[in-house]
C-alpha positions in Angstrom: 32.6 13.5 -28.0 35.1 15.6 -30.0 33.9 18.8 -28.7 33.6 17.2 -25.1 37.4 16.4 -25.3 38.2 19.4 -26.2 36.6 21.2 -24.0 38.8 19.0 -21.5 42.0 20.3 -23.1 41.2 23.6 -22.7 40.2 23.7 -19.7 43.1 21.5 -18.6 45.3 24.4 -20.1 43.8 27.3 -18.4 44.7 25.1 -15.0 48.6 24.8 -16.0 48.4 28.4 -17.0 46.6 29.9 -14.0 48.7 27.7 -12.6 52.5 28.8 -13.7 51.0 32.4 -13.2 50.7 31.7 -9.5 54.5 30.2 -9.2 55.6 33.4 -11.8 53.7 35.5 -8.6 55.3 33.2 -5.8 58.5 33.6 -7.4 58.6 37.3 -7.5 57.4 37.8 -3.8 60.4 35.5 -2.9 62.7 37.2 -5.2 61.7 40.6 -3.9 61.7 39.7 -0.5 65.9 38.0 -0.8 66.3 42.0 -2.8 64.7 43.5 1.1 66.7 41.8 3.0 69.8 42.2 0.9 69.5 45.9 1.0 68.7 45.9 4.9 72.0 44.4 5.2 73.8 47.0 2.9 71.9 49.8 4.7 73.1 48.6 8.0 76.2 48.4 6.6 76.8 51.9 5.7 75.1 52.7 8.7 77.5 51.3 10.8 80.6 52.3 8.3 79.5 56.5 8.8 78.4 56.5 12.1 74.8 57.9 11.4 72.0 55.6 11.5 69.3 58.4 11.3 68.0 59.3 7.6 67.1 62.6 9.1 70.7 63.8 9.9 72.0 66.0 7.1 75.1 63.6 6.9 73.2 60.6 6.1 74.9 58.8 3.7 73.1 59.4 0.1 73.9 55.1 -0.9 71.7 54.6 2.2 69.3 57.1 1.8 68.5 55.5 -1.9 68.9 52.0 -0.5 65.8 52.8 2.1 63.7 53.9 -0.9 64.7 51.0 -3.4 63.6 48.9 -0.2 60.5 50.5 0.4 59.8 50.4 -3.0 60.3 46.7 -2.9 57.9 46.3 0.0 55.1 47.8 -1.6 55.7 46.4 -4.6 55.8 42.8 -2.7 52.6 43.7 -1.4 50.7 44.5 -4.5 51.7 40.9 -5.2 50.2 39.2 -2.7 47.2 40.9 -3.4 47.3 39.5 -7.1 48.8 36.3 -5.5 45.6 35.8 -3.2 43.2 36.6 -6.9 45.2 34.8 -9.0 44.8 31.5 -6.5 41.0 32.0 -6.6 41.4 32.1 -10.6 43.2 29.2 -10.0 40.4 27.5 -8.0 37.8 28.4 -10.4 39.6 26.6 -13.0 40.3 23.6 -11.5 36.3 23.0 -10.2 35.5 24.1 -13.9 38.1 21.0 -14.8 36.9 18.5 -12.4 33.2 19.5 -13.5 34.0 18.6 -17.3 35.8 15.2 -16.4 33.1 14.2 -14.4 30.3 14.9 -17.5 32.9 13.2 -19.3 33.0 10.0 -17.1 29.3 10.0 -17.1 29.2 10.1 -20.5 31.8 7.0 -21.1 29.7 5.0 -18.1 26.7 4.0 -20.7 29.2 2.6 -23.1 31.1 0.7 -20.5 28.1 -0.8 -19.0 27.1 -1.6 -22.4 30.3 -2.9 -22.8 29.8 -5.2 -19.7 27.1 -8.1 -20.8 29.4 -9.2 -23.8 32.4 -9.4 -21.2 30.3 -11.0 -18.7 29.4 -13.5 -21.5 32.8 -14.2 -22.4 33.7 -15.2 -18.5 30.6 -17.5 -18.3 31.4 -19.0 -21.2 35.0 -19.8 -19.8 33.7 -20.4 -16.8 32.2 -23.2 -18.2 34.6 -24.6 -20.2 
């Protein structure tokens, strides 16, 4: 049984760990995604402040210009996320029907010793019950 409840534990902590690393994943995708709209903002802003809104014009502002790629760079990066968002979720999955696989061999085992359990119990009540 020692080996069985271990077994439990580690499978329990692979759950909480697949399990933070999908919140650590979330938490980056919504921290990159505030960063993209932040810089939107700024790039609008010194879009409007100089007049040129076209990254082709020779007079682009260069704070923009680097904005756009820090941006885009954030976008792609926020992509690549989601992609190890969507494998680390099936990870998580696979864990958690590994985990509910375990307890349930577990139960099974414990159900012979609390049916065995049961006749001295139910002995006990008739023996009240007469009384």
């Amino acid at each position: 049984m020692k080996s069985r409840d271990h077994l439990i534990r580690l499978k329990r902590f692979q759950v909480d760990e697949r399990r933070r690393r999908v919140t650590q994943i979330e938490s980056m995708i919504a921290d990159f995604s505030r960063m993209v709209v932040d810089l939107d903002r700024e790039i609008a802003s010194e879009e409007q402040r100089s007049g040129i809104s076209d990254p082709n014009h020779y007079a682009y502002p260069t704070f923009a210009r680097a904005a756009v790629t820090r941006r885009d760079n954030l976008k792609r990066s926020s992509d690549e996320l989601k992609d190890q968002l969507d494998e680390a979720r099936g990870l998580l999955g696979e864990a958690q029907d590994e985990l509910k696989k375990v307890e349930t061999l577990d139960g099974r085992d414990k159900m012979p010793a609390m049916e065995a359990a049961r006749p001295e119990r139910d002995m006990g009540m008739a023996r009240l019950a007469r009384a």
